[in-house]
Backbone as a ProteinNet text record, in pm:
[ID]
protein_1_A
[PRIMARY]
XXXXXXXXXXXXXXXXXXXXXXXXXXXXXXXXXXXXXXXXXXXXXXXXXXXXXXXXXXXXXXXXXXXXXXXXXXXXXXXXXXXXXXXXXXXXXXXXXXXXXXXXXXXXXXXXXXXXXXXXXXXXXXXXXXXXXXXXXXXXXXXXXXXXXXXXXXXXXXXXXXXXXXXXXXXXXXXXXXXXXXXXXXXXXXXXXXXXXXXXXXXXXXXXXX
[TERTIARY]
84.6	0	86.9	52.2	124.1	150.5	210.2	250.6	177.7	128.2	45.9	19.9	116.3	73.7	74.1	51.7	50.2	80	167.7	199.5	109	65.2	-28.1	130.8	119	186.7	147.3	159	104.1	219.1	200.4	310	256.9	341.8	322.4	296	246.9	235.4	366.5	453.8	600.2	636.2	589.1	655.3	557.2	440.1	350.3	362.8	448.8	458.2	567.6	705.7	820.7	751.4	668	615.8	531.8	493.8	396.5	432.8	622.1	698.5	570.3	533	492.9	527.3	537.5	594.5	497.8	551.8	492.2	334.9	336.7	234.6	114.9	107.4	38.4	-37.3	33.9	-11.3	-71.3	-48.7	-91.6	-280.8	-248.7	-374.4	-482.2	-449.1	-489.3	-587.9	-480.9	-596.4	-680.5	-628.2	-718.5	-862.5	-828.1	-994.1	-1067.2	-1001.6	-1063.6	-1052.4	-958.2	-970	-870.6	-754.3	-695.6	-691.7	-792.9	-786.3	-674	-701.3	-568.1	-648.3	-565.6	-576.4	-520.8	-515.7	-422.9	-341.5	-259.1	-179.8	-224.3	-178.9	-205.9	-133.1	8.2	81.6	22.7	-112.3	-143.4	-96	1.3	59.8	-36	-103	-147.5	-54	-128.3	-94.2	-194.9	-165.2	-211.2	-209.2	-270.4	-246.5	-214.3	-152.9	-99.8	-211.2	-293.5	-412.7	-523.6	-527.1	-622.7	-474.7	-390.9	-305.3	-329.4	-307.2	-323.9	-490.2	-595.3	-721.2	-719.4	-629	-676.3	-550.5	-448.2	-378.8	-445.7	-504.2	-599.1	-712.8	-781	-902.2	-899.4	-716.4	-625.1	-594.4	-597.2	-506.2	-337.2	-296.8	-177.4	-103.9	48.9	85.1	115.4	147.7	165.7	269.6	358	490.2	514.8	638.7	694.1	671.3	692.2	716.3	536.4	485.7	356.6	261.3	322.7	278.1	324.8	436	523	408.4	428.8	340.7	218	114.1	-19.6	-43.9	82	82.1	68.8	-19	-58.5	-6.7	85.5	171.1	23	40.6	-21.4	3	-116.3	-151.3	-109	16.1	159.7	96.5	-28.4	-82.7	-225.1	-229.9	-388.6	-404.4	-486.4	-528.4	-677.4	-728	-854	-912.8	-1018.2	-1090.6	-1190.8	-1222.4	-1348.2	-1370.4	-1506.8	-1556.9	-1688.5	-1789.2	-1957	-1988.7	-1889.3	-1913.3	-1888.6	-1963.8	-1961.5	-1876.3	-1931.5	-1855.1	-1736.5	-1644	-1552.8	-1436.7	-1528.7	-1432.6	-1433.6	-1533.6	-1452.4	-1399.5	-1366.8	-1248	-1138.8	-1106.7	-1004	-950.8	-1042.5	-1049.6	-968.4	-995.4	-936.1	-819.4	-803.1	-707.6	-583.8	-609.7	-475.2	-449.7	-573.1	-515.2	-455.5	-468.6	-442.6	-241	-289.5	-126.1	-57.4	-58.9	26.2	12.1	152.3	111.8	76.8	-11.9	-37.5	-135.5	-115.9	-207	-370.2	-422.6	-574.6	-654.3	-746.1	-845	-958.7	-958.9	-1125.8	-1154.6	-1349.6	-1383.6	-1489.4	-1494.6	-1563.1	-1686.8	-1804.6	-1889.9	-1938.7	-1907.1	-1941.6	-1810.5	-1828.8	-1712.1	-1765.6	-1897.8	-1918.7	-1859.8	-1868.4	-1810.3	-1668.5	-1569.4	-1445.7	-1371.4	-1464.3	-1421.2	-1414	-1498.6	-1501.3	-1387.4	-1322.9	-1240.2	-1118	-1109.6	-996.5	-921.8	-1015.8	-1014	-982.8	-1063.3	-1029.5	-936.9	-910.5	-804.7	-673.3	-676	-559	-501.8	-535.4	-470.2	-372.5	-314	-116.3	-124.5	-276.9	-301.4	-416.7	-464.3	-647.8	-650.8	-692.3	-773.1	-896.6	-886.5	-1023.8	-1069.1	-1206.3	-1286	-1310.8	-1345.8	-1330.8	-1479.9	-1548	-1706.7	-1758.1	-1819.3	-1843.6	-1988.9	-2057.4	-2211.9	-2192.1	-2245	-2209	-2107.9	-1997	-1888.9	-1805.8	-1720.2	-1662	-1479	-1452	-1319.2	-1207.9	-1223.2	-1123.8	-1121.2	-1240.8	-1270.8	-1224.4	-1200.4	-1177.7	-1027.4	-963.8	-833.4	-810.3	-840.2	-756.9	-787.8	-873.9	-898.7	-808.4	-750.6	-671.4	-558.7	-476.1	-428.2	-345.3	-438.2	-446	-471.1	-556.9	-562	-457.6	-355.8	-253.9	-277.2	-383.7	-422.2	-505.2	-504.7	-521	-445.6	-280.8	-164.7	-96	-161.5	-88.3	-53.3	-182.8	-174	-120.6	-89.2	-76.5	-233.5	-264.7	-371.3	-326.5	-434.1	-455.5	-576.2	-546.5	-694.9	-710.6	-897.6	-918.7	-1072	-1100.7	-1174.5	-1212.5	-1357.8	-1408	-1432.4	-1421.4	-1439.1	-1335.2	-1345.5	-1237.8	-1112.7	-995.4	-875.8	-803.1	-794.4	-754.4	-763	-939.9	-959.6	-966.4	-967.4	-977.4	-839.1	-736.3	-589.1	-495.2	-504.5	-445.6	-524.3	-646.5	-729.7	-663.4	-712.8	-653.3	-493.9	-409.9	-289.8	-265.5	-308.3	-286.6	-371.4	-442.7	-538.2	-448.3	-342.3	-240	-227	-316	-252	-180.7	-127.5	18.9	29.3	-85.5	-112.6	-268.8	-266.3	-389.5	-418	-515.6	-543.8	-706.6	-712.4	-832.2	-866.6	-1051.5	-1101.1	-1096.4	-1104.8	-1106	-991.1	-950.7	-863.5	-723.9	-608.8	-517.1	-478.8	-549.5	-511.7	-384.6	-296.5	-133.7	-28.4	-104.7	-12.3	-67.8	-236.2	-253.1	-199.1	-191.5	-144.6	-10.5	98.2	239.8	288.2	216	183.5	185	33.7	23.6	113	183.9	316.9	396.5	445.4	587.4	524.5	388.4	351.6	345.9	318.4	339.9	438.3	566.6	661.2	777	686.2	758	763.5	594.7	550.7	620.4	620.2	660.9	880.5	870.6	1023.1	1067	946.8	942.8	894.1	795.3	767.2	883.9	954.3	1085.4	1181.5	1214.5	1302.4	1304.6	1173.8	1120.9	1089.3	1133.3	1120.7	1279.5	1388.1	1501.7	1548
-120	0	123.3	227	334	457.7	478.8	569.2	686.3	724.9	854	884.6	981.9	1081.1	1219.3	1305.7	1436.2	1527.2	1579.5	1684.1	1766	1813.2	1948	2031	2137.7	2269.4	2387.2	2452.2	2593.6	2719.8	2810.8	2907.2	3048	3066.6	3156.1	3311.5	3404.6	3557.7	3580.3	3530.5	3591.5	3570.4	3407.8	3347.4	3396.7	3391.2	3451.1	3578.8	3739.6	3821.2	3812.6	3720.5	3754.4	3691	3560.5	3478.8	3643.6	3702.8	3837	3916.8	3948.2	4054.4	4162.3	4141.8	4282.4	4230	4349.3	4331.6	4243.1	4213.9	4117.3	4175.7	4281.1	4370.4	4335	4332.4	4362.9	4205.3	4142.4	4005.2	3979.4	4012.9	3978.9	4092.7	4197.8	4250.1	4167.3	4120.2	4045.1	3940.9	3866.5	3754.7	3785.8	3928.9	3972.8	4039	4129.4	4144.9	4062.8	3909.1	3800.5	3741.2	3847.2	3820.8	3733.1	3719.9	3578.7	3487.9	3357.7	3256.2	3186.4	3162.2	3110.1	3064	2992	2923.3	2978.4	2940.9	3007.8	2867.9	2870.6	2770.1	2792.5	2688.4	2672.6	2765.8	2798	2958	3065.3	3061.5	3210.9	3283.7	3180.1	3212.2	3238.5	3286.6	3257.4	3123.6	3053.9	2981.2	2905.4	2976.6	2932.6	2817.8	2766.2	2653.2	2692.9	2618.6	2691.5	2698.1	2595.3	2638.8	2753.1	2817.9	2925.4	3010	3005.7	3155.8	3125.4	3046.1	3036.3	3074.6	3043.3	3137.5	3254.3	3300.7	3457.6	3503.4	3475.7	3523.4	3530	3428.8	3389.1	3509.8	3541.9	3657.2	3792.2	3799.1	3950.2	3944.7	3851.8	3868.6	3846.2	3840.3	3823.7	3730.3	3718.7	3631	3505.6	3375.3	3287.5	3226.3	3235.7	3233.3	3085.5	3034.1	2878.5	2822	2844	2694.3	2687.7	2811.1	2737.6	2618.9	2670	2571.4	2443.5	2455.2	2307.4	2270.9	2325.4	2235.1	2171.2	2271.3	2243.3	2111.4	2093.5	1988.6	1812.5	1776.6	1686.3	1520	1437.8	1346.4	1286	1200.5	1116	925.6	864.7	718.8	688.5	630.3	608.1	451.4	403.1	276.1	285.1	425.7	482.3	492.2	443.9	550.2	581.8	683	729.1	734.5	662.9	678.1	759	878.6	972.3	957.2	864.6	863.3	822.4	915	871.6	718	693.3	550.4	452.9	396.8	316.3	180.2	128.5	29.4	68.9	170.5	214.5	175.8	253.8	266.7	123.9	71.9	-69.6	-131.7	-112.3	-196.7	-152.2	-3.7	67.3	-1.3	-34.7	15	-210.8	-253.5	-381.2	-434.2	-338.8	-339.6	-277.2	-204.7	-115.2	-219.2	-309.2	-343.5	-467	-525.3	-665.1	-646.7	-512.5	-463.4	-364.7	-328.9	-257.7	-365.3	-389.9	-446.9	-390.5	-421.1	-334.4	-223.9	-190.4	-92	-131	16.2	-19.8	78.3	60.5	150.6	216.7	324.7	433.5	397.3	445.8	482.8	629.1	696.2	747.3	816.4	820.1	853.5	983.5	1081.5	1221.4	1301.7	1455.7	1534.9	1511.3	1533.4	1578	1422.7	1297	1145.9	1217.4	1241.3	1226.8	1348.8	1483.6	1526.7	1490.2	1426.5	1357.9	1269.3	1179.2	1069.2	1116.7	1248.1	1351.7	1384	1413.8	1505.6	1389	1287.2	1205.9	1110.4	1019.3	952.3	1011.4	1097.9	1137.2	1069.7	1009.3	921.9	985.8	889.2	960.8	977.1	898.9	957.4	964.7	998.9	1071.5	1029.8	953.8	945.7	1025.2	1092.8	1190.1	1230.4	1215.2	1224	1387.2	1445.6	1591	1576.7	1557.2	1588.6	1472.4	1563	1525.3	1568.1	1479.2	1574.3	1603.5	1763.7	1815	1921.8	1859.8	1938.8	1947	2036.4	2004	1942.7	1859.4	1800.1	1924.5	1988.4	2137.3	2177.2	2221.9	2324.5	2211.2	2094.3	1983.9	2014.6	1971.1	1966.4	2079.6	2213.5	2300.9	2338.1	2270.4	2250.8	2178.9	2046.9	1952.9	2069.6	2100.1	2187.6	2304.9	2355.5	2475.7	2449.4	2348.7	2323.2	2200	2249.1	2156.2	2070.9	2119.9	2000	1867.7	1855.4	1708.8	1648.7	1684.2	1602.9	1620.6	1752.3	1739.8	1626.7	1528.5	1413.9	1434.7	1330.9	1337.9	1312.5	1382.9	1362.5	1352.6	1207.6	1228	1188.1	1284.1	1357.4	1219.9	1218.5	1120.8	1245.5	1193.5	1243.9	1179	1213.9	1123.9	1289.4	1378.7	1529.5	1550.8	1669.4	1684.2	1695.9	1616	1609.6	1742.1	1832.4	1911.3	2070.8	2027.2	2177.3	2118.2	1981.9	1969.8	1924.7	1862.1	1893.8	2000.8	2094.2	2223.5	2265.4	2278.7	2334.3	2242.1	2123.4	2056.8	2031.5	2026.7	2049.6	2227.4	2298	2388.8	2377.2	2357.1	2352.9	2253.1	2174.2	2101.4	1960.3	1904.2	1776.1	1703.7	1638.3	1533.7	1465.8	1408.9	1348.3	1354.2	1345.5	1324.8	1212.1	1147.7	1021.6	1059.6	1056.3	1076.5	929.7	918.5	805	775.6	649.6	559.4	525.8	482.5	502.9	390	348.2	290.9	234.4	92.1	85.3	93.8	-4.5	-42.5	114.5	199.2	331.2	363.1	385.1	494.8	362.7	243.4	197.9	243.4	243.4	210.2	389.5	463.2	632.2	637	554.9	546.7	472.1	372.2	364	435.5	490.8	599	684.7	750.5	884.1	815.9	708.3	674.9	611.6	626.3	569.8	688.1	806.5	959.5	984.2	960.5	1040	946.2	869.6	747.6	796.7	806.7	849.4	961.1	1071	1266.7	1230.5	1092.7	1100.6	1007.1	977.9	899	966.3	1076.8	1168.7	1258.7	1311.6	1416	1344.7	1233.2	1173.8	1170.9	1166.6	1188	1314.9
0	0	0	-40.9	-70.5	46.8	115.3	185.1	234.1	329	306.3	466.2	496.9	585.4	606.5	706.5	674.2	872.1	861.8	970.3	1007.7	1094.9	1072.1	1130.4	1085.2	1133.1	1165.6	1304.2	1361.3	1321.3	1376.9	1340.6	1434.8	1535.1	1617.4	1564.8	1642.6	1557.3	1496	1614.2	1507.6	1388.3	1391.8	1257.2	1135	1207.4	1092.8	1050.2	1097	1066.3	1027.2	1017.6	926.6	757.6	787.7	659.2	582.1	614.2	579.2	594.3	587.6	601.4	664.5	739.2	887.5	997	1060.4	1259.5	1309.2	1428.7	1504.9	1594.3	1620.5	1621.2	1507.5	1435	1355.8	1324.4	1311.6	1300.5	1425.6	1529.5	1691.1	1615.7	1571.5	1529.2	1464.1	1335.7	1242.7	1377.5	1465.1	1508.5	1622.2	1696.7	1764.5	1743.1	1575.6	1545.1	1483.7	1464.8	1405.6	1257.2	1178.9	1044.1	1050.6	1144.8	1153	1231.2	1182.7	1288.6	1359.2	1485.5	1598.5	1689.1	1767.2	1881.6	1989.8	2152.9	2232.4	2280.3	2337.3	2385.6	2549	2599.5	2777.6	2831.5	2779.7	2814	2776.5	2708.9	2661.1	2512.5	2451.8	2290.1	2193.8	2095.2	1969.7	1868.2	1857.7	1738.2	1602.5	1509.1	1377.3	1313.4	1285.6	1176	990.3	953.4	836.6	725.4	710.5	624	660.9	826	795.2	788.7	800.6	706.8	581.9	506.1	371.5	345.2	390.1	361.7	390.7	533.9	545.6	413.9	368.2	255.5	172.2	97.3	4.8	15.1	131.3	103.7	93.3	103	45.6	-37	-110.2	-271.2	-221.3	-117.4	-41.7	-81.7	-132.5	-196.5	-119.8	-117.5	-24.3	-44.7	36.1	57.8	-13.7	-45.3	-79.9	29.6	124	277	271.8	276.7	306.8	208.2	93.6	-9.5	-20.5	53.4	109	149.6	276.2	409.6	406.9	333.9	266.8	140.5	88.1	-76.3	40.2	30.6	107.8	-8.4	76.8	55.4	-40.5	-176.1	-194.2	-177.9	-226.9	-187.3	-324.1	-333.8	-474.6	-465.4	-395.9	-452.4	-521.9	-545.4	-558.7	-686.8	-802.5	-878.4	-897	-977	-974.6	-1107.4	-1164.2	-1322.1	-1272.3	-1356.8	-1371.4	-1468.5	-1503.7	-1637.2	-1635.8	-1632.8	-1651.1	-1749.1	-1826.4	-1859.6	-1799	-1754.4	-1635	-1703.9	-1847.5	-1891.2	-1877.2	-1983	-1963.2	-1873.9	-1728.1	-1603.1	-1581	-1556.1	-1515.7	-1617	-1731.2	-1823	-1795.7	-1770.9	-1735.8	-1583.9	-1496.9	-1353.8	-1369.1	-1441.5	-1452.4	-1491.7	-1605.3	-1729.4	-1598.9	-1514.8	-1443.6	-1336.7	-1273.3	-1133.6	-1212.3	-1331	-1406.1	-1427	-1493.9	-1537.1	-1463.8	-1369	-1247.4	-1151	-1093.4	-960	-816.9	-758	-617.7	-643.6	-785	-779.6	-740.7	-692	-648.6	-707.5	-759.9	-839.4	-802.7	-788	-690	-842.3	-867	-935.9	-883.9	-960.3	-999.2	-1117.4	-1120.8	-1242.8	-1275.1	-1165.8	-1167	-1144.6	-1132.2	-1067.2	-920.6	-874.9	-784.8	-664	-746.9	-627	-685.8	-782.5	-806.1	-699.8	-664.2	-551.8	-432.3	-355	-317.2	-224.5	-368	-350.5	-339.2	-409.2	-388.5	-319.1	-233.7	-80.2	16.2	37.1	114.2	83.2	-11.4	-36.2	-119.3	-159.8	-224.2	-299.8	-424.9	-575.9	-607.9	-614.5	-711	-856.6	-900.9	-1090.4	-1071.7	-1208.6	-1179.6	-1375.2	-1401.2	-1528.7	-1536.5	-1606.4	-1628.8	-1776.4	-1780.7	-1876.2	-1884.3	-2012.5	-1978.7	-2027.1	-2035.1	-2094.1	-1936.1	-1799.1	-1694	-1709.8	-1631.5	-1572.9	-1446.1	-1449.5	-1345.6	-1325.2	-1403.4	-1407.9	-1513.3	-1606.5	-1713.3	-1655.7	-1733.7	-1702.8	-1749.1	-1788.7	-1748.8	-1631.4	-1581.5	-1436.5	-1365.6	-1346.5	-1242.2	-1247.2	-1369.5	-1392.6	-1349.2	-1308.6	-1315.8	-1180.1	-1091.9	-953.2	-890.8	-916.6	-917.8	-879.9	-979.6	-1019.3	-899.3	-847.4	-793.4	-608.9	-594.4	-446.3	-385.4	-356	-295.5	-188.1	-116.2	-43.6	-84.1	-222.4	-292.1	-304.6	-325.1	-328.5	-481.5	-549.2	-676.9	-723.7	-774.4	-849.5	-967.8	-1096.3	-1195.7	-1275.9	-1366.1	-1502.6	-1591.2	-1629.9	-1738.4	-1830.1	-1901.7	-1971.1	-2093.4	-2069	-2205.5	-2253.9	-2346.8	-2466.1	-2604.8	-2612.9	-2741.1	-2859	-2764.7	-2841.3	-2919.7	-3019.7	-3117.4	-3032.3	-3090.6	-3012.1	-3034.5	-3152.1	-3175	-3110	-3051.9	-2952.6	-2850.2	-2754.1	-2652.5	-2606	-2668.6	-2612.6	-2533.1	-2593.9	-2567	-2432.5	-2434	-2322	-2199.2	-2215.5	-2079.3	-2036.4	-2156.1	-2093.7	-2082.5	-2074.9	-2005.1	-1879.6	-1860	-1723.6	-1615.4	-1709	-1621.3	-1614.8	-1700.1	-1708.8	-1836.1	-1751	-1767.1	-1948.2	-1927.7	-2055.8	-2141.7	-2248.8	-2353.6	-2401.9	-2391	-2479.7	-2591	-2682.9	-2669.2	-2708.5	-2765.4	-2752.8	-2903.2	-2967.2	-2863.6	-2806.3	-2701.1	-2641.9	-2652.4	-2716.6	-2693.9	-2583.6	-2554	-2417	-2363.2	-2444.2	-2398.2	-2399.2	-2459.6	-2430.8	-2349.7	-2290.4	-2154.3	-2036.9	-2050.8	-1912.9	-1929.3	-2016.5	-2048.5	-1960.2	-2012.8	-1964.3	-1773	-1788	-1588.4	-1538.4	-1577.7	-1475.6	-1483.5	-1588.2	-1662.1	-1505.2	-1498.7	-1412.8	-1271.2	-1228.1	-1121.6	-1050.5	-1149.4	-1101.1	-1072	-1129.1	-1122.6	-1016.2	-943.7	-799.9	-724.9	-733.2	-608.3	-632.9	-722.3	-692.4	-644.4	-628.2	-588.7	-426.4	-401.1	-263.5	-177	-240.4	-181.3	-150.9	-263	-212	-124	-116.9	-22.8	156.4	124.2	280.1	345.8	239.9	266.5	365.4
[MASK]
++++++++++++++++++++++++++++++++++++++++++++++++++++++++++++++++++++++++++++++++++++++++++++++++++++++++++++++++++++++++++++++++++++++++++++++++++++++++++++++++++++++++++++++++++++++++++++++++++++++++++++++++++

């Protein structure tokens, strides 16, 4: 099974006013009129947790420092992967074809955006097969959700499609994912692809434990 845990980290007024180049004053302000959430310690300290600094940054337009984006990129499950595809046949040929030909690997499914968030949030997949024509949701706005909220684990995507390959390529690898297949789909290259990508993460979450 694949590896997966996560630190929480606080950060006192101080640390939080050098991270927000202002005095220590001022940050002691911030959580006293409430716009920054904290805790007190049994000594009487303020201490933050690093995801409500990253929202109260986030509701200034405030830029957010590198360490915090460290801290927040939540380790993924390097035995996980995830199919989003309203075809239900589909996913389970896919969802067979991967656990048959990866070893160890284990397969979520999903048939909507709204279960594939979901599975997201709580299990954290190290790849995400995704269909870009979703009900509910379009497989761009997902991908570029993926994308952008680090507390999913910055999986790898990759994008499938039965739509013109020519305007729906470009859109989703800019929105950020990894690879394109469209339909019908080549099986022996998108599996040959999901190990190449899961043998990336599992080598980025090995190092980073060093």
């Amino acid at each position: 099974m694949g590896k997966l845990e996560h630190k929480v980290r606080t950060f006192s007024a101080l640390e939080v006013a050098k991270l927000c180049g202002v005095v220590n004053q001022t940050a002691i302000n911030w959580i006293r009129s409430g716009h920054l959430k904290a805790f007190t310690t049994p000594g009487g300290q303020y201490r933050v947790y690093a995801e409500d600094l990253v929202a109260f940054l986030k509701s200034r337009d405030m830029r957010i420092p590198d360490e915090l984006r460290d801290d927040l990129t939540m380790p993924v499950d390097t035995g996980l992967a995830l199919i989003v595809d309203d075809d239900k046949d589909l996913n389970t040929i896919l969802k067979r074809l991967l656990e048959r030909k990866i070893e160890d690997l284990r397969v979520a499914q999903a048939f909507d955006g709204f279960e594939a968030g979901r599975i997201l949030a709580e299990r954290h997949p190290a790849i995400v097969l995704l269909d870009i024509n979703l009900p509910g949701v379009d497989g761009i706005s997902l991908c570029k959700k993926i994308r952008s909220d680090e507390s999913l684990g910055q999986p790898a995507v990759i994008a499938m499609t039965g739509v013109a390959q020519e305007e729906a390529e470009p859109q989703m690898m800019q929105a950020g994912a990894d690879a394109f297949f469209a339909k019908p789909l080549n099986f022996e290259a998108l599996i040959a692809k999901t190990k190449d990508l899961l043998e990336q993460r599992k080598s980025k979450e090995e190092s980073s434990e060093e």
